[in-house]
mmCIF file of the N, C-alpha and C atoms, coordinates in Angstrom:
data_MODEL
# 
_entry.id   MODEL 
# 
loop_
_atom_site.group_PDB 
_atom_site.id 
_atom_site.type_symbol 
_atom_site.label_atom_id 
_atom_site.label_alt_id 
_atom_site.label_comp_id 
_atom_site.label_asym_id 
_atom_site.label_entity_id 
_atom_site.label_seq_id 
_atom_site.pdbx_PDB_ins_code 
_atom_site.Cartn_x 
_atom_site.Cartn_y 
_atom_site.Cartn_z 
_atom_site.occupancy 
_atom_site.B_iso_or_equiv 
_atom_site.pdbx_formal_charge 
_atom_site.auth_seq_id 
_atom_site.auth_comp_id 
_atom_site.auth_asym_id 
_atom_site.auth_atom_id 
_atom_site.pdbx_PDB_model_num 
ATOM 1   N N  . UNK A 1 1  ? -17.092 -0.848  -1.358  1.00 0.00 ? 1  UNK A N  1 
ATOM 2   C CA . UNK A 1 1  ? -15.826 -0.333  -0.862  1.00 0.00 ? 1  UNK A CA 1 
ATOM 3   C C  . UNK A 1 1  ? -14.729 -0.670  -1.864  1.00 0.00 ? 1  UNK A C  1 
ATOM 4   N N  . UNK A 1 2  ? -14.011 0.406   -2.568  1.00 0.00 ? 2  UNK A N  1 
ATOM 5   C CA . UNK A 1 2  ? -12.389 0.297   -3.317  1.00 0.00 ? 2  UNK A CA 1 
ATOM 6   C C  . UNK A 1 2  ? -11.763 -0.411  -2.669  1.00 0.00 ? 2  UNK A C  1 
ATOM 7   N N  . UNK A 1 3  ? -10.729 -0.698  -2.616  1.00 0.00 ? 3  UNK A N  1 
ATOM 8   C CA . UNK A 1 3  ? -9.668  -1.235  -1.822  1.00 0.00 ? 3  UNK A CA 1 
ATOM 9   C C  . UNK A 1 3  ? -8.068  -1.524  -2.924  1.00 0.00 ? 3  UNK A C  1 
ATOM 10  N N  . UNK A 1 4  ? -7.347  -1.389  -2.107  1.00 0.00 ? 4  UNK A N  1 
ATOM 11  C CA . UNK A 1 4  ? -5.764  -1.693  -2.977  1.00 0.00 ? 4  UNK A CA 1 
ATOM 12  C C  . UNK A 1 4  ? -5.450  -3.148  -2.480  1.00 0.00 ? 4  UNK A C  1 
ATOM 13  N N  . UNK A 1 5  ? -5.135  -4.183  -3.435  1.00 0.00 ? 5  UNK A N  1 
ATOM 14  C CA . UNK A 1 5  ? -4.944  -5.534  -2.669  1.00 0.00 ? 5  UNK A CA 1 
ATOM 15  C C  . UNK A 1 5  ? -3.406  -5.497  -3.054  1.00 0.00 ? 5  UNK A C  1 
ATOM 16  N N  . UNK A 1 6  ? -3.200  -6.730  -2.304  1.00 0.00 ? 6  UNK A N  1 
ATOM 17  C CA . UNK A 1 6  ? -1.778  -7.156  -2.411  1.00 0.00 ? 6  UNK A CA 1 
ATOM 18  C C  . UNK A 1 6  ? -1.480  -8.308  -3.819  1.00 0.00 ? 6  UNK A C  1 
ATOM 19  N N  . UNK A 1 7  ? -0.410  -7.666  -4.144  1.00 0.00 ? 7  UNK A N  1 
ATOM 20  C CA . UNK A 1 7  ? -0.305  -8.740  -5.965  1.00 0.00 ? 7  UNK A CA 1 
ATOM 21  C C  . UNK A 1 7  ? 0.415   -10.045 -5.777  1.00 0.00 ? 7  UNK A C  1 
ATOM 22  N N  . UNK A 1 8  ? 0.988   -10.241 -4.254  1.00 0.00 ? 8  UNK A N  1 
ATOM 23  C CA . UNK A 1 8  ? 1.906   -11.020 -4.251  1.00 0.00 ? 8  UNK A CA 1 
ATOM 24  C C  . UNK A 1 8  ? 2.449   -11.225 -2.300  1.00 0.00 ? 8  UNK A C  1 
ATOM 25  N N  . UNK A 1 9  ? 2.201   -12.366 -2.013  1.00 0.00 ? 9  UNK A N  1 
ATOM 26  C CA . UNK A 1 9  ? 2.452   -12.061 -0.703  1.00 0.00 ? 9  UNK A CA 1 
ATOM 27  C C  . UNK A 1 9  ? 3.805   -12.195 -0.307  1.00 0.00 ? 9  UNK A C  1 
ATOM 28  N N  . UNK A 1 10 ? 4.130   -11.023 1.158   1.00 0.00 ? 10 UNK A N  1 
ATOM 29  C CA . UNK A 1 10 ? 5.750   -10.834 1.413   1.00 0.00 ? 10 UNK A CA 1 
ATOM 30  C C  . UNK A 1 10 ? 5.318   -9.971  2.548   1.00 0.00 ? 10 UNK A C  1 
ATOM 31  N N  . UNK A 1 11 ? 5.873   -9.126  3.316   1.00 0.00 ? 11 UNK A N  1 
ATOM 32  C CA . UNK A 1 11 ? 6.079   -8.197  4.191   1.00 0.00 ? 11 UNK A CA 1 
ATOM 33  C C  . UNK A 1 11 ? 5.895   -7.445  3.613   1.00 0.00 ? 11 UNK A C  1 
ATOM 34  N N  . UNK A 1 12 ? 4.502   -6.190  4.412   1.00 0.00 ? 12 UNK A N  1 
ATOM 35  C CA . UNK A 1 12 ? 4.060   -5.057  3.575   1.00 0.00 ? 12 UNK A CA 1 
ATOM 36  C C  . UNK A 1 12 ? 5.063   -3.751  4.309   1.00 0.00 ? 12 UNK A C  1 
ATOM 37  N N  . UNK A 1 13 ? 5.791   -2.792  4.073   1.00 0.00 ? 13 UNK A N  1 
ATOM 38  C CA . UNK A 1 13 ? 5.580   -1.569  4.206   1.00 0.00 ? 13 UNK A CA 1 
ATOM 39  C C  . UNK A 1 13 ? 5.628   -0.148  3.450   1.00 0.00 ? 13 UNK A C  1 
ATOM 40  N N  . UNK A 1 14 ? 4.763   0.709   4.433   1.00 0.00 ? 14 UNK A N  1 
ATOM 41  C CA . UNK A 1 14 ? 4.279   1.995   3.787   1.00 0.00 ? 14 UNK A CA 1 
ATOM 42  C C  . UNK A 1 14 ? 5.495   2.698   3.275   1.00 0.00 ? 14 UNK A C  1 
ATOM 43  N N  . UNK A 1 15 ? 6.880   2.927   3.665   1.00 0.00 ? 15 UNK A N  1 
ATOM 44  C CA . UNK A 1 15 ? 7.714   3.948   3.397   1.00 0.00 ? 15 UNK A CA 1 
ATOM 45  C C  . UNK A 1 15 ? 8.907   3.252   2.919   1.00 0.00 ? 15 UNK A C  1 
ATOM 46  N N  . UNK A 1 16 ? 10.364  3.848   1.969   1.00 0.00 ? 16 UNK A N  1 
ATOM 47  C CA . UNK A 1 16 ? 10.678  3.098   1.219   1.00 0.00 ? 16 UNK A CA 1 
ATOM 48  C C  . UNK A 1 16 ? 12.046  2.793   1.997   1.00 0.00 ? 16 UNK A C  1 
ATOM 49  N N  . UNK A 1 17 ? 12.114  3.384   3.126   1.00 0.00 ? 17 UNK A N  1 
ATOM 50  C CA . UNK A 1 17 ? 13.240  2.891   4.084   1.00 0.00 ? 17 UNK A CA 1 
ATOM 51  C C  . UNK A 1 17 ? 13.078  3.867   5.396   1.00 0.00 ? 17 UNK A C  1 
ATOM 52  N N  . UNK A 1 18 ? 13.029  2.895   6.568   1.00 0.00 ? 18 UNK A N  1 
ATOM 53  C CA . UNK A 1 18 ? 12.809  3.034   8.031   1.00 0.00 ? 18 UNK A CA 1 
ATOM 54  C C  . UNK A 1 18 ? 12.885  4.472   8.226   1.00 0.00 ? 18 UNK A C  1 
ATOM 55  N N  . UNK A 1 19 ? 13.643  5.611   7.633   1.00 0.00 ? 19 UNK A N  1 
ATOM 56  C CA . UNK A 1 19 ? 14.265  6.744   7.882   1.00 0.00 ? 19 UNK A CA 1 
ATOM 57  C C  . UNK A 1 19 ? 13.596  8.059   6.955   1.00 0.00 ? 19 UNK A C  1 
ATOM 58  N N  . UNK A 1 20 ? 12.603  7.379   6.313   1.00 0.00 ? 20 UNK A N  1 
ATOM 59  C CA . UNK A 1 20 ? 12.062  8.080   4.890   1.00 0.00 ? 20 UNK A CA 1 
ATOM 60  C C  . UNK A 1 20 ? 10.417  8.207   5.244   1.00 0.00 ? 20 UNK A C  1 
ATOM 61  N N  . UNK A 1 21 ? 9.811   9.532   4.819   1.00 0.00 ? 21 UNK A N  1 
ATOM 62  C CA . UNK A 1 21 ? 8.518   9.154   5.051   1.00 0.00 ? 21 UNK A CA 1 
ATOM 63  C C  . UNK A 1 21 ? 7.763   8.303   4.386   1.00 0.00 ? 21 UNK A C  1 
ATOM 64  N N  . UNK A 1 22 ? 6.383   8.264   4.828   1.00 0.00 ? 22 UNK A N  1 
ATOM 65  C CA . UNK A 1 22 ? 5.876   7.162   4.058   1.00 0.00 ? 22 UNK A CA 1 
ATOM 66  C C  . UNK A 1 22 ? 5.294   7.793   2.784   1.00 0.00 ? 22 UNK A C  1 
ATOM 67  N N  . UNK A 1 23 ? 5.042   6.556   1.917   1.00 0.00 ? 23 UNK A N  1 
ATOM 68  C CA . UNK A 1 23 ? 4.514   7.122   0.127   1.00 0.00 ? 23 UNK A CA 1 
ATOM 69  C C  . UNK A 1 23 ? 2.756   7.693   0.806   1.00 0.00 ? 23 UNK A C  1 
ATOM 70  N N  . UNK A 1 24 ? 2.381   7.350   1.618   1.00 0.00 ? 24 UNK A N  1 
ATOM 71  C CA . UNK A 1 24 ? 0.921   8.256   1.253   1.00 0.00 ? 24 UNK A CA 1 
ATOM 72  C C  . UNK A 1 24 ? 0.439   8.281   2.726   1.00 0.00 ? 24 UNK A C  1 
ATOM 73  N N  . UNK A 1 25 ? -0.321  9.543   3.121   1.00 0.00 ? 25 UNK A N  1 
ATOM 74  C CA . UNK A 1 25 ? -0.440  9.587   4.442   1.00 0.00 ? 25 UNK A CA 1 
ATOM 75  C C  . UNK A 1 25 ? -2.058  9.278   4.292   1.00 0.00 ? 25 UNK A C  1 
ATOM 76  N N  . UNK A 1 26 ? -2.544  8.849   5.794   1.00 0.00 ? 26 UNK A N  1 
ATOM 77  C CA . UNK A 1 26 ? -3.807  9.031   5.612   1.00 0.00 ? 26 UNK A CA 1 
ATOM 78  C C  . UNK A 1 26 ? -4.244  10.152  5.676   1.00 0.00 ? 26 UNK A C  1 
ATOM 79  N N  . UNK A 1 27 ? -5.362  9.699   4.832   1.00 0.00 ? 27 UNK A N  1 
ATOM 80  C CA . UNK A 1 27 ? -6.299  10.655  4.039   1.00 0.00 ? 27 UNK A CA 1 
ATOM 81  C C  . UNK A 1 27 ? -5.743  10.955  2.941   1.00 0.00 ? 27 UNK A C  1 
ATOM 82  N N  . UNK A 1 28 ? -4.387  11.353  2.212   1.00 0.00 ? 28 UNK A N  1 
ATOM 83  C CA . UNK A 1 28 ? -4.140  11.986  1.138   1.00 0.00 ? 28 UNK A CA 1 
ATOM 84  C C  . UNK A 1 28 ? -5.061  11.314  -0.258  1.00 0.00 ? 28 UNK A C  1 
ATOM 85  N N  . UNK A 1 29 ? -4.851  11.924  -0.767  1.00 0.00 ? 29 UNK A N  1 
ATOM 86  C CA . UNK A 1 29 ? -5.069  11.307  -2.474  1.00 0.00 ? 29 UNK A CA 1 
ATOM 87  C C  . UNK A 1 29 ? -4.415  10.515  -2.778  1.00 0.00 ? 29 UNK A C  1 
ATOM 88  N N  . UNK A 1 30 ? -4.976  9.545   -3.622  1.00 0.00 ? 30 UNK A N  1 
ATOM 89  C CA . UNK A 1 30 ? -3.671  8.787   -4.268  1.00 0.00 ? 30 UNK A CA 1 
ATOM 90  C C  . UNK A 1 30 ? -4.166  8.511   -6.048  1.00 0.00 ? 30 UNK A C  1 
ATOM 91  N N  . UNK A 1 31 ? -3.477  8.732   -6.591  1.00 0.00 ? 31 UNK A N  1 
ATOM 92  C CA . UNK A 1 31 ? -3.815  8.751   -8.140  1.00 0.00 ? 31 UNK A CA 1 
ATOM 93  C C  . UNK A 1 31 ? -3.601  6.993   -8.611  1.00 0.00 ? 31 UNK A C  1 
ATOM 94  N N  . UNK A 1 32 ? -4.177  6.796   -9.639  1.00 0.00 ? 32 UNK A N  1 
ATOM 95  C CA . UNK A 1 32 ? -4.071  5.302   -10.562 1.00 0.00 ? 32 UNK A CA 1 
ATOM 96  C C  . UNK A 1 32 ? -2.749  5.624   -10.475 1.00 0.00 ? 32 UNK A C  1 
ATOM 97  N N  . UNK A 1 33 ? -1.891  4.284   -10.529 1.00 0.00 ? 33 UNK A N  1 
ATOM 98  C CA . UNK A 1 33 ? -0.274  3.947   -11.161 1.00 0.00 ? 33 UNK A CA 1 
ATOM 99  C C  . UNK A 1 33 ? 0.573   4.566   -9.818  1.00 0.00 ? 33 UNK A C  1 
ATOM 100 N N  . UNK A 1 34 ? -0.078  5.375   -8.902  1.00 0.00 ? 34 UNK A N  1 
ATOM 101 C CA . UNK A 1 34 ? 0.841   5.587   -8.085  1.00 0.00 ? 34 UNK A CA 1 
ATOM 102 C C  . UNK A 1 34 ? 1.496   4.920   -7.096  1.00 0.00 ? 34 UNK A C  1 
ATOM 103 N N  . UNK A 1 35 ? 2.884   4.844   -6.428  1.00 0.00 ? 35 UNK A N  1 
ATOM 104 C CA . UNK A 1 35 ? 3.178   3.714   -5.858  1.00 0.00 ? 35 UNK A CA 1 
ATOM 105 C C  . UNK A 1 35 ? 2.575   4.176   -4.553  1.00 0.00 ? 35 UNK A C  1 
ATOM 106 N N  . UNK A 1 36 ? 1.879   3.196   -3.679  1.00 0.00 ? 36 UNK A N  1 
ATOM 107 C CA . UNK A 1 36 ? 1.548   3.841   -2.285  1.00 0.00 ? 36 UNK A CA 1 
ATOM 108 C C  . UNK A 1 36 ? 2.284   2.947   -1.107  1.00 0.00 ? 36 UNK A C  1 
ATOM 109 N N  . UNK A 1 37 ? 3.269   1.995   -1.313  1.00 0.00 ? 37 UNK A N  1 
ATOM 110 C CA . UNK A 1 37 ? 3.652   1.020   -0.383  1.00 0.00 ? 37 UNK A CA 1 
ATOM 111 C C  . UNK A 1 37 ? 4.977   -0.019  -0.976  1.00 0.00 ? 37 UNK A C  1 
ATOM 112 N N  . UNK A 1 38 ? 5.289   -0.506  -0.120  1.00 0.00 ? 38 UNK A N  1 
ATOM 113 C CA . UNK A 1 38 ? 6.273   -1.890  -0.783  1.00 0.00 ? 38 UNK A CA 1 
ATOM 114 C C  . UNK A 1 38 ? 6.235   -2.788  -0.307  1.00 0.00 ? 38 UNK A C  1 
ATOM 115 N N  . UNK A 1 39 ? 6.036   -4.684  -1.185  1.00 0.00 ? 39 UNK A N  1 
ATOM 116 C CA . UNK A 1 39 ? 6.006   -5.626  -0.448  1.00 0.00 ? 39 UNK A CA 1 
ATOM 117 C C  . UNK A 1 39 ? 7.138   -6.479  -0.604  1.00 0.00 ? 39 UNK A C  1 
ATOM 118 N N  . UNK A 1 40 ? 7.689   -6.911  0.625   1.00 0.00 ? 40 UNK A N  1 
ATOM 119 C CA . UNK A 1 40 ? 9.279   -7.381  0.277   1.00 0.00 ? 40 UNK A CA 1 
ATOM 120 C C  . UNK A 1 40 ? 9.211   -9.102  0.289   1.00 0.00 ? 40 UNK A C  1 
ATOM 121 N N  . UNK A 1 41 ? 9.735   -9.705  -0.895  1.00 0.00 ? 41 UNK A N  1 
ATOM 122 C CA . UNK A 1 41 ? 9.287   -10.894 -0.879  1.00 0.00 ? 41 UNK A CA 1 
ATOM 123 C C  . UNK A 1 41 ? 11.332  -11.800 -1.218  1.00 0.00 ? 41 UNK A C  1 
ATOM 124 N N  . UNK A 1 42 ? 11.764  -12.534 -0.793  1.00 0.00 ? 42 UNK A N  1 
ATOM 125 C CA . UNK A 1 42 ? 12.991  -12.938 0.018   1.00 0.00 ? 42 UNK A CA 1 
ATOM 126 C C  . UNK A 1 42 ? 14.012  -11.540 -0.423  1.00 0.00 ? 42 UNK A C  1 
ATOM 127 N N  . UNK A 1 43 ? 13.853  -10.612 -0.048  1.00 0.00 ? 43 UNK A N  1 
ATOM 128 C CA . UNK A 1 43 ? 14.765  -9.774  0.455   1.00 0.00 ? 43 UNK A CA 1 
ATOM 129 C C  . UNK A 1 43 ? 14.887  -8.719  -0.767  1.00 0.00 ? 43 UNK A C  1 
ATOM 130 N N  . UNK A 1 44 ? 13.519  -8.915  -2.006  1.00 0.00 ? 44 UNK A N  1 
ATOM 131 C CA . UNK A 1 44 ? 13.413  -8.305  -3.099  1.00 0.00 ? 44 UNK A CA 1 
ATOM 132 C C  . UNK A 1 44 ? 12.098  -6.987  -2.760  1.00 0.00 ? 44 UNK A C  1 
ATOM 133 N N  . UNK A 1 45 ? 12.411  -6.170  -2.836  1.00 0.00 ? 45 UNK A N  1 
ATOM 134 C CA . UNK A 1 45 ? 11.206  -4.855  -2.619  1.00 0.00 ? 45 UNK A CA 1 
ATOM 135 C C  . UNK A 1 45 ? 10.340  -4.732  -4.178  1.00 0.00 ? 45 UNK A C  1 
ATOM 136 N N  . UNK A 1 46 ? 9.376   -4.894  -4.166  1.00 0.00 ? 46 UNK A N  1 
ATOM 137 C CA . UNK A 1 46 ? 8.308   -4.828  -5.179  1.00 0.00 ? 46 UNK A CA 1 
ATOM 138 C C  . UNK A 1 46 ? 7.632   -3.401  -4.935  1.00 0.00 ? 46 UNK A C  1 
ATOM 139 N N  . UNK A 1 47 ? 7.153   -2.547  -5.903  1.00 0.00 ? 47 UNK A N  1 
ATOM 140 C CA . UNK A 1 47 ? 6.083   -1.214  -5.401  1.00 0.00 ? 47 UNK A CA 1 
ATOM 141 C C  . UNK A 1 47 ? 4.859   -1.906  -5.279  1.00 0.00 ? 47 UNK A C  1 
ATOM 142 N N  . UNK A 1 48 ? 4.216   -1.607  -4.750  1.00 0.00 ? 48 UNK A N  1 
ATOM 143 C CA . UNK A 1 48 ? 2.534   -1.584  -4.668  1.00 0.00 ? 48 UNK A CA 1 
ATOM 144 C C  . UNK A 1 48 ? 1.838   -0.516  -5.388  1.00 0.00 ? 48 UNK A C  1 
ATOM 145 N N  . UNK A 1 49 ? 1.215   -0.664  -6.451  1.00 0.00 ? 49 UNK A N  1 
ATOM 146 C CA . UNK A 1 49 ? 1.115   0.868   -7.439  1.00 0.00 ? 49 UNK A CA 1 
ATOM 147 C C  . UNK A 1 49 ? -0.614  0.684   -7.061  1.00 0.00 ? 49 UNK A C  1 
ATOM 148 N N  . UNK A 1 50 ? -1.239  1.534   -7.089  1.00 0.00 ? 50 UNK A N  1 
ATOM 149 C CA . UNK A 1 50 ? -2.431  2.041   -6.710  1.00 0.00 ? 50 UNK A CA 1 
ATOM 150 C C  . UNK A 1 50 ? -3.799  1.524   -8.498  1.00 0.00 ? 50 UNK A C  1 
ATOM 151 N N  . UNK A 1 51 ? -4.152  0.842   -8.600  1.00 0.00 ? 51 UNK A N  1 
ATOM 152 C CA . UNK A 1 51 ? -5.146  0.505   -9.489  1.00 0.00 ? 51 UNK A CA 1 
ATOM 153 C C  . UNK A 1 51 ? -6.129  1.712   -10.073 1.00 0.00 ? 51 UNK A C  1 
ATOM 154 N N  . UNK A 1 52 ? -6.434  2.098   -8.414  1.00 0.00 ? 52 UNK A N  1 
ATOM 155 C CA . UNK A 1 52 ? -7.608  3.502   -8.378  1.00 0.00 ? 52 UNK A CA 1 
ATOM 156 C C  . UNK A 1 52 ? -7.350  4.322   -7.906  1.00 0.00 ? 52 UNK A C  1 
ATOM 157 N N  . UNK A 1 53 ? -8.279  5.420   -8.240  1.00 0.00 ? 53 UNK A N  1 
ATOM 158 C CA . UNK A 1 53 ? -7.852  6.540   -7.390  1.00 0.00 ? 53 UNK A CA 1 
ATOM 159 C C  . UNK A 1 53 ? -8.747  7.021   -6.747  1.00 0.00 ? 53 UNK A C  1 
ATOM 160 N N  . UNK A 1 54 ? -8.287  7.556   -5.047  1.00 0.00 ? 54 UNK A N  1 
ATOM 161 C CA . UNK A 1 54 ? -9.141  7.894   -4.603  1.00 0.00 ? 54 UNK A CA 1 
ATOM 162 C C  . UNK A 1 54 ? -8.420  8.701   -3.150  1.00 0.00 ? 54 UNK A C  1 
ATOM 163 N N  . UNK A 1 55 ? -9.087  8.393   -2.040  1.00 0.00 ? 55 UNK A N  1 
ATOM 164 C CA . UNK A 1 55 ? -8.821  9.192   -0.990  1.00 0.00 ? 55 UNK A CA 1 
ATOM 165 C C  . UNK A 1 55 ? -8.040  7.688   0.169   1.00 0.00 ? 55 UNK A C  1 
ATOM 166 N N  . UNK A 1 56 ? -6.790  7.653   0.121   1.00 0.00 ? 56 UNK A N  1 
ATOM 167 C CA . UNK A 1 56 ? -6.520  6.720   1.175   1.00 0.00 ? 56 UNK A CA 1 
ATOM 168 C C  . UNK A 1 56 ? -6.796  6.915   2.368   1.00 0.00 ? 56 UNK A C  1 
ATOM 169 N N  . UNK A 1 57 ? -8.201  6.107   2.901   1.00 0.00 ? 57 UNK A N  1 
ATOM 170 C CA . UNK A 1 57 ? -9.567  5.914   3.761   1.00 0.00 ? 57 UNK A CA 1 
ATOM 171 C C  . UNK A 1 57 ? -8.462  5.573   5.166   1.00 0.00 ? 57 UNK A C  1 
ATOM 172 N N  . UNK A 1 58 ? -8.117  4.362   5.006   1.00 0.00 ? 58 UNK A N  1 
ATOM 173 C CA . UNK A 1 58 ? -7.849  3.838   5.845   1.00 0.00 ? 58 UNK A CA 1 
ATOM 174 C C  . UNK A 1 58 ? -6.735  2.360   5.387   1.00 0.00 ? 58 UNK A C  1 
ATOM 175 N N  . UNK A 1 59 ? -5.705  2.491   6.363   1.00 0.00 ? 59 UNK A N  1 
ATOM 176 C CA . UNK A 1 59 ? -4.453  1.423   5.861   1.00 0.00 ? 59 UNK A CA 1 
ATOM 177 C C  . UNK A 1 59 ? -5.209  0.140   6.576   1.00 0.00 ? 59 UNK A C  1 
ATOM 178 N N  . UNK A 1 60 ? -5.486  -1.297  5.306   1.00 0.00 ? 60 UNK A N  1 
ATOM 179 C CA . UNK A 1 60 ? -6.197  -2.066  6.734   1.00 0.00 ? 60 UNK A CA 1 
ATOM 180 C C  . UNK A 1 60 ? -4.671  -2.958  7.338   1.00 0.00 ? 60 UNK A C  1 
ATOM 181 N N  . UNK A 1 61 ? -3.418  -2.719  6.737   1.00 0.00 ? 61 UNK A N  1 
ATOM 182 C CA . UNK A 1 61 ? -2.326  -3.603  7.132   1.00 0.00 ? 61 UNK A CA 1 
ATOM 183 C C  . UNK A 1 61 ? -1.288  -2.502  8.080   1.00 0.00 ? 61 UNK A C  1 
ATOM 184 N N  . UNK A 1 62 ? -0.452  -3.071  9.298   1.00 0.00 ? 62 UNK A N  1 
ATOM 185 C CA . UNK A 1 62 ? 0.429   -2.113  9.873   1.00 0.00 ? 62 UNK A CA 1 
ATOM 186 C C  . UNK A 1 62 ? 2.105   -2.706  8.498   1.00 0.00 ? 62 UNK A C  1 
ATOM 187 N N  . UNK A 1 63 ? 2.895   -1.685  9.021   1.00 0.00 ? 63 UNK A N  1 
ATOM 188 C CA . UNK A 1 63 ? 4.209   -1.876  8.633   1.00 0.00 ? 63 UNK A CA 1 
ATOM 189 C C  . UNK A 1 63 ? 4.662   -2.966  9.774   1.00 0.00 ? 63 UNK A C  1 
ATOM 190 N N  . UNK A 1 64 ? 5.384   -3.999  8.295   1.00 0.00 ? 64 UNK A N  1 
ATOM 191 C CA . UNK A 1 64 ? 5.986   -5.140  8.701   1.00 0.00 ? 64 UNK A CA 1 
ATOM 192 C C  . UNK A 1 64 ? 4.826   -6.324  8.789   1.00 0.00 ? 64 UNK A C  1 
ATOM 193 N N  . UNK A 1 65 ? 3.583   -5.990  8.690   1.00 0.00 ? 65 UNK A N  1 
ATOM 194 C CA . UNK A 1 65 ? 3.273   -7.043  8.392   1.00 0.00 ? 65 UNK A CA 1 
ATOM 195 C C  . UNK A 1 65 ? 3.353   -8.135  7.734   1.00 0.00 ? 65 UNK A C  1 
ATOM 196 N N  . UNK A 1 66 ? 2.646   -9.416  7.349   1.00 0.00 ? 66 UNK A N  1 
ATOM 197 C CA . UNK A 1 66 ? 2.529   -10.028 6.327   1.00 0.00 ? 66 UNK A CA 1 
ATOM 198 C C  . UNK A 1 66 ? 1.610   -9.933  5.403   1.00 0.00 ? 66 UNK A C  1 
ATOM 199 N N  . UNK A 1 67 ? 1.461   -10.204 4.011   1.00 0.00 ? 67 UNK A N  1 
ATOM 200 C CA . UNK A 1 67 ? 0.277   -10.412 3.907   1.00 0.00 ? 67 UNK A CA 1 
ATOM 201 C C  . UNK A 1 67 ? 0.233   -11.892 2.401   1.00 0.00 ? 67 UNK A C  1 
ATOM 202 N N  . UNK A 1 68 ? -1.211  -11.656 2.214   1.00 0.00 ? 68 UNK A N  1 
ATOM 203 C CA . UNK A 1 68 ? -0.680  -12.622 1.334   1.00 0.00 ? 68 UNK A CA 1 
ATOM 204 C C  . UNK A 1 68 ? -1.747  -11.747 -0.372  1.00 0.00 ? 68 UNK A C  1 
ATOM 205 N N  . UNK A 1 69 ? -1.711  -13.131 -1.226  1.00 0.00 ? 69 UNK A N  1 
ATOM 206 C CA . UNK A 1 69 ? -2.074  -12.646 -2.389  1.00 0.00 ? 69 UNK A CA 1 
ATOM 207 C C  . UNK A 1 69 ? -3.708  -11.832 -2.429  1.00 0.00 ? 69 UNK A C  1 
ATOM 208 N N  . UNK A 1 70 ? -3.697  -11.186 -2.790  1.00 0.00 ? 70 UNK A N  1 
ATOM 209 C CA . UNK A 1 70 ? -5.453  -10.457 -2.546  1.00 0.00 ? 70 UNK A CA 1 
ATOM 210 C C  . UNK A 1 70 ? -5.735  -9.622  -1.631  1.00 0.00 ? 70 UNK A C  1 
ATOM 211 N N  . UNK A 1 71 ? -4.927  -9.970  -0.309  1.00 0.00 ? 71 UNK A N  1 
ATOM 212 C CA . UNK A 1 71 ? -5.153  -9.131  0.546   1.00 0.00 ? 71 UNK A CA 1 
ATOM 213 C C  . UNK A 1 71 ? -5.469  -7.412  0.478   1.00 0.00 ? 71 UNK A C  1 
ATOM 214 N N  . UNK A 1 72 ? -6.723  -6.928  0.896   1.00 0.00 ? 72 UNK A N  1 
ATOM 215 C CA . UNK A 1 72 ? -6.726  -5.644  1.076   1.00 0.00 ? 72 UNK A CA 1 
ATOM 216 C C  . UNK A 1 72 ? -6.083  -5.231  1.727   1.00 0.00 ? 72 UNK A C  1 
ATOM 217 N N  . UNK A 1 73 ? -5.212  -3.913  1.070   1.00 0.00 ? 73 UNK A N  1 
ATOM 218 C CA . UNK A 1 73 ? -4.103  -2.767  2.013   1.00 0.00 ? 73 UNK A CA 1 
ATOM 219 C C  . UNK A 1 73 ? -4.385  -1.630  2.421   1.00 0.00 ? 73 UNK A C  1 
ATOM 220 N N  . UNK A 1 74 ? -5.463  -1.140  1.178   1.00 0.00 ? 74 UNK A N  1 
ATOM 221 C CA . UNK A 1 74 ? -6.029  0.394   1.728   1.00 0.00 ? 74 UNK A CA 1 
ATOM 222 C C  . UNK A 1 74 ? -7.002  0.593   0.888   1.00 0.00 ? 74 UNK A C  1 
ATOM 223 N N  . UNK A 1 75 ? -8.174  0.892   1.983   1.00 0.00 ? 75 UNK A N  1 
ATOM 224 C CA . UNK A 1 75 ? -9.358  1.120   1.384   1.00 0.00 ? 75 UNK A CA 1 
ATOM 225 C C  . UNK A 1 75 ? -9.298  3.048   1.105   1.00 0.00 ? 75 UNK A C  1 
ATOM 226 N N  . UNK A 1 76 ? -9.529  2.622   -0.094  1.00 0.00 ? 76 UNK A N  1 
ATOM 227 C CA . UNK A 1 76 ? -10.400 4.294   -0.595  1.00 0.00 ? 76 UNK A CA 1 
ATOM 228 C C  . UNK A 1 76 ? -11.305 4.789   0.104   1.00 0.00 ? 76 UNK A C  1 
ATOM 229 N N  . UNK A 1 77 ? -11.013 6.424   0.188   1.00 0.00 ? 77 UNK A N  1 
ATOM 230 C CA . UNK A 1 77 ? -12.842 6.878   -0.021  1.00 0.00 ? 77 UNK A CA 1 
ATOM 231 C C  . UNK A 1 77 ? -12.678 8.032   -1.063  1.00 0.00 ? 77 UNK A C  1 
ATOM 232 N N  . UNK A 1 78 ? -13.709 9.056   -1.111  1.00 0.00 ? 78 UNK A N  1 
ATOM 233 C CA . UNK A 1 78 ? -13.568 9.503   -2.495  1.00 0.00 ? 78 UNK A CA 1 
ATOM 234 C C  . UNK A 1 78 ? -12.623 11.032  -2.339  1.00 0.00 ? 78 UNK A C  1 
ATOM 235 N N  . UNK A 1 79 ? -12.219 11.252  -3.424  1.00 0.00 ? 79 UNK A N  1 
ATOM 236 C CA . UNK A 1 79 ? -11.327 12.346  -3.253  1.00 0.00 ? 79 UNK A CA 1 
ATOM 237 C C  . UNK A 1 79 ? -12.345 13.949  -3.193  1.00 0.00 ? 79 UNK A C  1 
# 
């Protein structure tokens, strides 16, 4: 199983403000380098850029979570 981990732990979310859709829906594609999320670490927003590319399978984190370093965010499947 692919998976997108977390580079840095903080509060994960999918979209880049409460009012905005989110960077990748399930199922879409997501290409290498693309941003698919943001993790906010003391009040600083970081992108989450995508390593691989593939078919975003499944988000394993909700918005607002936590997470920490390594953590898987979204497993691939294939495009």
């Amino acid at each position: 199983m692919t998976t997108i981990k977390a580079q840095m732990p903080g509060v994960f979310y999918r979209r880049p403000a409460p009012d905005k859709p989110v960077y990748v829906e399930d199922g879409a594609p997501i290409s290498a380098g693309q941003t698919i999320a943001l993790i906010e670490v003391m009040k600083t927003f970081n992108e989450v850029k995508a390593d691989a590319e593939g078919a975003a399978a499944e988000f394993l984190v909700e918005d607002g979570d936590e997470v920490d370093v390594g953590q898987d965010l979204v497993r691939l499947g294939g495009t």
